[in-house]
N, C-alpha and C positions, 0 to 999 in steps of 0.2 A: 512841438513835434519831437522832441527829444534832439538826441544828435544829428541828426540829416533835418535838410532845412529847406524852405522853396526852392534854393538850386538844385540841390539832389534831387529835389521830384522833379525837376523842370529835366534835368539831365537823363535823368532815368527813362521819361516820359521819351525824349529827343531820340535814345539810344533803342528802346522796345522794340521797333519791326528790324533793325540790324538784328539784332539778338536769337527774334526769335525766326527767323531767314537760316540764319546759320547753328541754328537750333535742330531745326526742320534737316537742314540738309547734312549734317552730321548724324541725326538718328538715322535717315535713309542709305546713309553711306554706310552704316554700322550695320545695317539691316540687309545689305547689299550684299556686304563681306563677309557676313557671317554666315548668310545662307540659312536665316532663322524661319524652316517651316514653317513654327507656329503662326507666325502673324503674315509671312509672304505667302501663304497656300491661299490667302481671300484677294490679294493682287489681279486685277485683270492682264493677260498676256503673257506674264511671267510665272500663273500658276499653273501651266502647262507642266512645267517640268516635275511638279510634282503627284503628275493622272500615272501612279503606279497600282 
């Protein structure tokens, strides 16, 4: 397996829903802040504010 070895996948494996948890919820935070039309216009509830 070259340099990483059954631990690293074992640990990789252990660490994946942490990861992508806080993956998730840093995009939506980003997405929040930004105020990024493009993709919050298809949002339910919140795409209110953009029926200009």
């Amino acid at each position: 397996m070259g340099p990483l070895g059954r631990k690293h996948v074992e640990l990789a494996r252990h660490w994946l829903p942490s990861v992508m948890s806080y993956g998730t919820a840093a995009t939506l935070a980003g997405l929040y802040f930004t105020d990024w039309k493009v993709v919050l216009q298809y949002v339910p509830f919140y795409n209110t504010k953009f029926q200009q």
